[in-house]
C-alpha positions in Angstrom: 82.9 23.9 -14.1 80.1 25.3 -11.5 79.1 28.1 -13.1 77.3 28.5 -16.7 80.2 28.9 -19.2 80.3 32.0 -21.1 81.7 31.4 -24.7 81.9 34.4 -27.1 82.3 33.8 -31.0 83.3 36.3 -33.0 81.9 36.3 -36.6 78.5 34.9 -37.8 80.1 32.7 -40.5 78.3 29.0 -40.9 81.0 27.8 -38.5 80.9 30.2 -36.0 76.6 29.2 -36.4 77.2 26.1 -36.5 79.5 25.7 -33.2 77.1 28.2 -30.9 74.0 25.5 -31.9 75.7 23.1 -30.6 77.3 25.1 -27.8 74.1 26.4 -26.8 72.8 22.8 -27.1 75.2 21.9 -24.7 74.2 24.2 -21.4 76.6 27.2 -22.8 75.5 31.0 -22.6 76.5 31.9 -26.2 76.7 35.3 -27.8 77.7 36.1 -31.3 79.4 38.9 -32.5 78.9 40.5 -36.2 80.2 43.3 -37.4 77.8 43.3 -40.4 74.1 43.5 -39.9 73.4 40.2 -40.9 74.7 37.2 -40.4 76.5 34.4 -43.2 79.9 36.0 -43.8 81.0 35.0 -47.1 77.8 33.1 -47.3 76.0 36.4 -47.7 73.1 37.4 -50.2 72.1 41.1 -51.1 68.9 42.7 -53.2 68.7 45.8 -55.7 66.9 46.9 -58.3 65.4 43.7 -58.6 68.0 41.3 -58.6 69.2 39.3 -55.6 72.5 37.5 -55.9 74.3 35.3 -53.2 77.5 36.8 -52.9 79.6 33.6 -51.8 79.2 29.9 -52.0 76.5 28.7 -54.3 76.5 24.8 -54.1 75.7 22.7 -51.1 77.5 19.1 -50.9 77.3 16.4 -48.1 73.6 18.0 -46.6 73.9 15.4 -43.9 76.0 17.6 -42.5 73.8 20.2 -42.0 70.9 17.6 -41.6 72.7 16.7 -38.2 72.6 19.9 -37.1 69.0 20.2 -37.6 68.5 16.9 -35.8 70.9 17.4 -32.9 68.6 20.9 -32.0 65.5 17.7 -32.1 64.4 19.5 -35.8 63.3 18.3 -39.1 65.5 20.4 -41.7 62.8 20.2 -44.1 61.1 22.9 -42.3 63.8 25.3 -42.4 65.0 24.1 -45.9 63.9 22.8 -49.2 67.4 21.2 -51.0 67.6 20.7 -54.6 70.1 17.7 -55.9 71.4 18.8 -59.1 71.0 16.6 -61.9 73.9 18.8 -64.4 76.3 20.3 -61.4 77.9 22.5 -64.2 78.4 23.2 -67.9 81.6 23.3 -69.3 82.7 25.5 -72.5 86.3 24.9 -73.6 88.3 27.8 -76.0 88.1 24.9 -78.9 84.0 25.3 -78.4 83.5 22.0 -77.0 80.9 21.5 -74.6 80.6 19.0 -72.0 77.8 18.4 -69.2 78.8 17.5 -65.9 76.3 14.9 -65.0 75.7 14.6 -61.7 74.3 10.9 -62.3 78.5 9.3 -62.9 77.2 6.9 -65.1 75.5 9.5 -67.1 78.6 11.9 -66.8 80.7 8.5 -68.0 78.4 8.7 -71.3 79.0 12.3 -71.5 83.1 12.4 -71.2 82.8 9.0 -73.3 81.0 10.6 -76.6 82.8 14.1 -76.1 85.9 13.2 -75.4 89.0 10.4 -76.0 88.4 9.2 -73.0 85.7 6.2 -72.0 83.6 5.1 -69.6 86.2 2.8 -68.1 88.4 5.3 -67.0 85.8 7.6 -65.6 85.0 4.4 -63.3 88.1 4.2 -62.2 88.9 7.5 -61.6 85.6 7.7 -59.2 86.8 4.1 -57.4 89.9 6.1 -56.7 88.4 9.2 -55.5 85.7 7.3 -53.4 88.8 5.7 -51.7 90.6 8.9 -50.6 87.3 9.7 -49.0 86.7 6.4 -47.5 90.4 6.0 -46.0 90.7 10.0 -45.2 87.3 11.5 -44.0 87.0 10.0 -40.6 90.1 11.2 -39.7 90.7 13.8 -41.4 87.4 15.7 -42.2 85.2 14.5 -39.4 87.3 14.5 -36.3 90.4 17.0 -34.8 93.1 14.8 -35.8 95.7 17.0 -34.2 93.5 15.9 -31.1 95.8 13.4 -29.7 93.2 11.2 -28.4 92.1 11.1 -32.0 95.5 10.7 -34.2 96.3 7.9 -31.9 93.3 6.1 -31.8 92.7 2.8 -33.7 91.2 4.0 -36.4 93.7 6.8 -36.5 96.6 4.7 -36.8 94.8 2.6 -39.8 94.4 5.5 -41.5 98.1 6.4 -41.3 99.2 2.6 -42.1 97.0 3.0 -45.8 98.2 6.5 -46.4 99.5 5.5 -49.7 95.8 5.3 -50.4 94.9 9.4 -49.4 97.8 9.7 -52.7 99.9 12.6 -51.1 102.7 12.1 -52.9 101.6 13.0 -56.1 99.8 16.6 -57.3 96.4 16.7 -58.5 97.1 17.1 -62.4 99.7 14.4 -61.8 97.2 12.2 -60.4 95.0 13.3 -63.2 96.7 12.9 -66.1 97.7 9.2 -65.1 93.7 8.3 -65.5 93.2 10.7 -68.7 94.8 11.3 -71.7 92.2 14.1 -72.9 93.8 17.6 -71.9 90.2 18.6 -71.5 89.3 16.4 -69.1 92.5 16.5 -67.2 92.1 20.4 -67.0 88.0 19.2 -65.8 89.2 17.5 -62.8 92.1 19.8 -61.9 90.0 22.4 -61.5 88.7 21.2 -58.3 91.8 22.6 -56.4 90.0 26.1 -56.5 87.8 24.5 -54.6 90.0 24.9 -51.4 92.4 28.5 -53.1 95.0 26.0 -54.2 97.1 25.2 -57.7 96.7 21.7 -59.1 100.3 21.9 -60.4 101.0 22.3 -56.9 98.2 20.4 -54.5 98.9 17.3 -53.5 96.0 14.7 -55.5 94.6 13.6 -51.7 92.4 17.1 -52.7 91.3 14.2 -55.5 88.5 13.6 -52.1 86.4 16.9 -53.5 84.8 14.8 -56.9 83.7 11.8 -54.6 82.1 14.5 -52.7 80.5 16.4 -55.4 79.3 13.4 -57.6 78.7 10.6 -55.5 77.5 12.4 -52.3 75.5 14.9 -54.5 75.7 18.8 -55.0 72.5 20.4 -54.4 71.1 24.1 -55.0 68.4 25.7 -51.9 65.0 26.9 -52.6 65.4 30.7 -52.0 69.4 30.5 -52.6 72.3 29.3 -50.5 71.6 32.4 -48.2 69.0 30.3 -47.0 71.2 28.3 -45.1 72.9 31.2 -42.7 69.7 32.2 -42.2 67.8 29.1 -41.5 70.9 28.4 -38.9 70.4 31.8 -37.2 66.8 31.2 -36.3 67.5 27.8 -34.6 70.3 28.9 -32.7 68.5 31.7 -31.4 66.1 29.1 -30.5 68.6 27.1 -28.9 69.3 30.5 -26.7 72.8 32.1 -28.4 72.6 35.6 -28.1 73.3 37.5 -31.3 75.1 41.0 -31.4 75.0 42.3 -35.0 76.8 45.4 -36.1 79.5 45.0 -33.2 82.9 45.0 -34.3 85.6 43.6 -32.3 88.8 45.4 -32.0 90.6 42.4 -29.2 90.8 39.8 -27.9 92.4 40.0 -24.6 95.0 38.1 -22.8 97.0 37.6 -19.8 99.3 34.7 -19.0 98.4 33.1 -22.4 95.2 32.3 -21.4 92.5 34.4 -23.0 90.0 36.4 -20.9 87.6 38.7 -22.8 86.6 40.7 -25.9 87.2 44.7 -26.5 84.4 46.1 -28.5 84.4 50.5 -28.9 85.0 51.4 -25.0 83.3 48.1 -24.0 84.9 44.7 -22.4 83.2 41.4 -22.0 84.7 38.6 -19.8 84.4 35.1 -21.4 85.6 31.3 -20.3 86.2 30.4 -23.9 86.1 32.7 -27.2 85.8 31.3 -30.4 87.2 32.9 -33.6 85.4 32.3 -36.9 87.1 35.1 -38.8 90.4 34.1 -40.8 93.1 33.1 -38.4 95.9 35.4 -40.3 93.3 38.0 -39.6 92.5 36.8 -35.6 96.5 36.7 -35.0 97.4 40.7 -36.9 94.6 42.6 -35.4 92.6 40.8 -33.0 95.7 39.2 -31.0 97.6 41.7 -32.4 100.7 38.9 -32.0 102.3 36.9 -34.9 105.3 35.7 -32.6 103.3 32.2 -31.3 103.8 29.0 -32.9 100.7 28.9 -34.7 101.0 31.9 -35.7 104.6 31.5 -37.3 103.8 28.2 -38.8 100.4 29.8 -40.0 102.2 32.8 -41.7 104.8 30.3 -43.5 102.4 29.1 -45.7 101.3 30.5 -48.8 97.8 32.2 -48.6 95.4 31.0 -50.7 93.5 32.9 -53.9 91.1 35.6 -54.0 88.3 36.1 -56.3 87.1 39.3 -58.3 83.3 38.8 -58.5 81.2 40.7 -60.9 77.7 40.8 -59.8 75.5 41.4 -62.9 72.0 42.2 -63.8 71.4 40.8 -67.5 68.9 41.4 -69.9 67.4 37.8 -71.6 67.3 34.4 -71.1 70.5 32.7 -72.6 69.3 29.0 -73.2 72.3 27.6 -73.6 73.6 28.1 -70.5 72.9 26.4 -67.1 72.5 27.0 -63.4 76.6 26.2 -62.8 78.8 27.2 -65.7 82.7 27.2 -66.5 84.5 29.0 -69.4 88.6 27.3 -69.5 90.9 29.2 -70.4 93.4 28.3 -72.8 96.1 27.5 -70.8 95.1 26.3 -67.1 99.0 25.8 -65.7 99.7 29.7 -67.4 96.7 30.7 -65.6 97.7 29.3 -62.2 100.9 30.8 -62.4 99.9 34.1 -63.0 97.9 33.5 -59.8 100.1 32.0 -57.7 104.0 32.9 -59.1 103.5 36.2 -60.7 100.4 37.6 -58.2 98.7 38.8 -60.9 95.3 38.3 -62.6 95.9 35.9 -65.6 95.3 37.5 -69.7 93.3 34.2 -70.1 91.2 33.8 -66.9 88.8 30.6 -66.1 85.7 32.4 -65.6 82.8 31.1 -63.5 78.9 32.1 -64.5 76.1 31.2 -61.8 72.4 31.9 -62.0 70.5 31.4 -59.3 67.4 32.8 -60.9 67.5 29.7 -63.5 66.2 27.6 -59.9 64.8 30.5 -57.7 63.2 32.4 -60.3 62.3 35.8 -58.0 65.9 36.3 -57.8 65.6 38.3 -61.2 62.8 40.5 -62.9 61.0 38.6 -65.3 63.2 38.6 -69.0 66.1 39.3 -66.6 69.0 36.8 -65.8 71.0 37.7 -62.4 75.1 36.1 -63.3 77.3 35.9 -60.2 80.7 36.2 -62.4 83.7 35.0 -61.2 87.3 34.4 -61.5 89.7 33.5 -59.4 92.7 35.8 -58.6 95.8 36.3 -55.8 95.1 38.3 -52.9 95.7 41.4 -52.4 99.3 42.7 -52.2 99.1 45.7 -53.7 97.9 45.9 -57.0 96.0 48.3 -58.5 92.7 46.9 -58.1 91.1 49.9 -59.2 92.5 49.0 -62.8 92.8 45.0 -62.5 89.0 45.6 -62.3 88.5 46.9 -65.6 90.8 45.2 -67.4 89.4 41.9 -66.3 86.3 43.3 -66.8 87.0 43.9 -70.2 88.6 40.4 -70.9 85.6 38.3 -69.3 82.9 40.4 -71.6 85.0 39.7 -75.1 85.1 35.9 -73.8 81.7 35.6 -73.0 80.2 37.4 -76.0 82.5 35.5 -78.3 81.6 32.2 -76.9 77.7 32.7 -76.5 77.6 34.8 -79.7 75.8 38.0 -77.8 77.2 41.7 -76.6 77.3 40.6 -73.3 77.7 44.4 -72.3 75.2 45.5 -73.8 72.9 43.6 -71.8 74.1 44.4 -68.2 71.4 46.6 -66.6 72.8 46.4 -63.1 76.7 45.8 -61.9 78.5 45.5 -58.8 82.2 44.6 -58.0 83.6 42.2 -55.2 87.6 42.8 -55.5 90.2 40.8 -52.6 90.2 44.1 -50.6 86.8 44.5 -50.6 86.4 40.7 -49.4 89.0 41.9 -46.8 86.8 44.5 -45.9 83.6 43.0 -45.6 84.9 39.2 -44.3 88.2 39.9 -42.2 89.9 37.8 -44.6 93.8 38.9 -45.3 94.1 40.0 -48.5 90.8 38.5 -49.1 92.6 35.5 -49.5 89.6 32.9 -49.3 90.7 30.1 -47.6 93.3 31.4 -45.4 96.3 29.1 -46.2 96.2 27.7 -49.9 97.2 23.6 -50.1 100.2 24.1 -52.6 102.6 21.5 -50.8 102.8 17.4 -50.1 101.7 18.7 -46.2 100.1 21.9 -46.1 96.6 20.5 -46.8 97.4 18.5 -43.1 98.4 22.2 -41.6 96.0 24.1 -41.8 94.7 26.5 -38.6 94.3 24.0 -35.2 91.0 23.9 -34.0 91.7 25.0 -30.6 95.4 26.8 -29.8 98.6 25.5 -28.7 99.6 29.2 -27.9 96.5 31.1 -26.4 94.0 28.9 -23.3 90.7 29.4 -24.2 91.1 30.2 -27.7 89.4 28.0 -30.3 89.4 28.7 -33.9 86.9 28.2 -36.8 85.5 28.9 -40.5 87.2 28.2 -43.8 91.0 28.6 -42.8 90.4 26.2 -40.0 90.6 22.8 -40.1 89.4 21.0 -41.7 88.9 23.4 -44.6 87.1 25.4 -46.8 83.3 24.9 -48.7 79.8 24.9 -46.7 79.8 21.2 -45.1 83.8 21.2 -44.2 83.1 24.9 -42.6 80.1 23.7 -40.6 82.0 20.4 -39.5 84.9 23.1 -38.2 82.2 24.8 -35.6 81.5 21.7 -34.8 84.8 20.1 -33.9 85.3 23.7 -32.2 82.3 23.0 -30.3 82.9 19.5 -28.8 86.6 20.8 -27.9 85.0 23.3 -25.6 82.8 21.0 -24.0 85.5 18.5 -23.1 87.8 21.4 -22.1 85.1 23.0 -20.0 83.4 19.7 -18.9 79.7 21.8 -20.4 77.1 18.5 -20.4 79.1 16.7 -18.2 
């Protein structure tokens, strides 16, 4: 192509940051457009009275990921970013008030399930040798290359990956898996949880999802000096240093078309022409408004699936320092396969929810007044389909505080100096996220984990899609590997650095 290739993305997401660095890299004129004031997405952060919470993501796995990115922009990402490794990636409290570290050293965490549970160290060996091998036989293919790319699927390595697929376990669901290397109900429901990690039900998922502890424990979860919102930001100042043009508080109302080829973005009264446009907002989201057509293939195959959770999030300011707890903390429920199909059958938010407790300020210490504790609290939830949020919230509210104070022996309430609420239609709101579903399409079948959104369309020319309902997925490094894969698919499209 002779002339300099406009590309426009639309949403300032890590993927959408992710593909303009390397899209600027590349010779592109790049311009990203936000329709909130600052960029991260769901990767977001906020400050008041006081406290400052993260109001997404808050643990970073596979940093070489992000590393590259540093690197391939000729930078040292240790003068962006300090990274933290983790040595207890998260403190578990079951209803029967057992407690159980989650090491992130496996042999430790081996010693840990083997004096607090029936389990032993053998089996927590094994289990890691079989997770280690889904990642080993899967993530080239899978995770680190478009395998609906043809000149990927069919490529040698491609084609060994397909011949050992027994070894990805897709036929079996992740609390089958599970249970077949535990016989401690505890640790079973441990492991299963990892399917929230991608919106999805372990009774449900198939057990290849099993790739997410290799990840966590032997690749290493880390925390970031001055919060995950570090990241999104750190990303913003070196692609504006790499020359992508940012355009904050612009909302985009569509993307236009003619002839199935796409051809420019409508913001307000404005148009902009573009070669290529990227979309890292959720692709149910991209085809209902921004398309504003649901009748392609993508789109109909896309719409067949079943979405993925939500979350309610309450973001509270606590008085005290509660010792017991830890950066990463977990609070089962009773009943994990009650839970998930409240969630998932009956669309409703379970009577026994999971809930999720992270302090930043335990690590970043400014993120809370001094004998103040800031608690991301979350459970997850469906998406929005009409409930009553409005009451959902305080009866959830209610549930998580009598669960709390009756496991860490404290009024809980009566500590919270400062609250706000995230709800699915608030994450709808502020992310572009149907229903605030937050991974798009959740992974509850043998295949749908394998179908998630293309990276570039089989419907539209010129439109490429990233983010966390992309492939290949959902959680920082798989989000940032999705603007990349968007990326290198426009510069072999458009011949840019050729």
């Amino acid at each position: 192509m002779a002339a300099t290739p406009k590309i426009a993305i639309i949403g300032s997401g890590l993927g959408g940051l992710s593909a303009s660095i390397h899209l600027a890299l590349a010779g592109a004129k790049v311009t990203v457009y936000e329709q909130n004031p600052n960029p991260g997405g769901k990767a977001g952060e906020f400050q008041e009275n006081g406290f400052r919470f993260d109001t997404g993501p808050s643990l970073l796995t596979m940093p070489f990921v992000l590393k590259e990115i540093f690197e391939s922009a000729g930078k040292n990402i240790n003068d962006y970013l300090t990274l933290n490794k983790l040595s207890n990636l998260c403190k578990y409290f079951y209803p029967d008030g057992s407690i159980l570290n989650a090491y992130s050293d496996i042999n430790e965490f081996a010693n840990e399930i083997d004096r607090t549970s029936g389990d032993t160290v053998g089996q927590v060996r094994r289990y890691f040798r079989y997770c280690r091998r889904i990642y080993e036989t899967a993530a080239g293919l899978f995770l680190f290359r478009d395998f609906r790319d043809p000149a990927n699927f069919f490529s040698l390595p491609a084609l060994r990956t397909l011949f050992l697929i027994h070894r990805i376990d897709p036929f079996r669901t992740m609390h089958g898996a599970n249970t077949s290397f535990f016989s401690d109900p505890r640790i079973v429901q441990l492991f299963d949880r990892y399917a929230t990690y991608n919106g999805s039900n372990p009774y449900e998922a198939p057990a290849t999802l099993n790739i997410i502890q290799h990840v966590e424990y032997a690749l290493g979860g880390y925390t970031v000096t001055g919060g995950i919102y570090e990241v999104p930001k750190s990303l913003t100042k070196l692609a504006k240093g790499s020359g992508v043009t940012f355009s904050f508080n612009t909302k985009i109302d569509r993307i236009i078309y003619r002839n199935k080829s796409v051809t420019a973005i409508k913001t307000g009264d404005r148009t902009e022409s573009y070669h290529a446009i990227i979309s890292n907002v959720d692709a149910g989201f991209t085809y209902k408004h921004l398309l504003q057509n649901e009748s392609g293939k993508d789109a109909r195959r896309y719409f067949k699936q079943d979405p993925s959770s939500s979350a309610l999030v309450f973001y509270w300011g606590v008085k005290g320092t509660f010792n017991r707890l830890e950066m990463h903390n977990i609070f089962f429920s009773k009943n994990y396969k009650t839970e998930f199909d409240s969630i998932f059958n009956k669309h409703s938010c379970p009577g026994d929810p999971t809930v999720y407790v992270y302090i930043s300020s335990r690590i970043n210490t400014s993120d809370a007044p001094p004998g103040y504790e800031n608690w991301f609290v979350m459970i997850n939830t469906p998406p929005d389909t009409g409930q009553n949020w409005d009451a959902e919230i305080q009866r959830m509210r209610k549930i998580i505080l009598e669960k709390l104070s009756s496991i860490l022996r404290t009024n809980i309430g009566s500590k919270i100096v400062y609250e706000r609420v995230l709800s699915p239609v608030s994450i709808q709101q502020h992310t572009g996220s149907l229903g605030g579903s937050l991974y798009g399409i959740s992974s509850n079948s043998r295949y749908s984990a394998f179908l998630r959104q293309p990276i570039s369309s089989r419907d539209y020319r010129g439109l490429y899609f990233c983010g966390g309902s992309t492939h290949p997925g959902g959680g920082i490094p798989l989000v940032l590997l999705s603007g990349k894969l968007a990326a290198a698919k426009i510069m072999n499209d458009y011949k840019i650095g050729k």
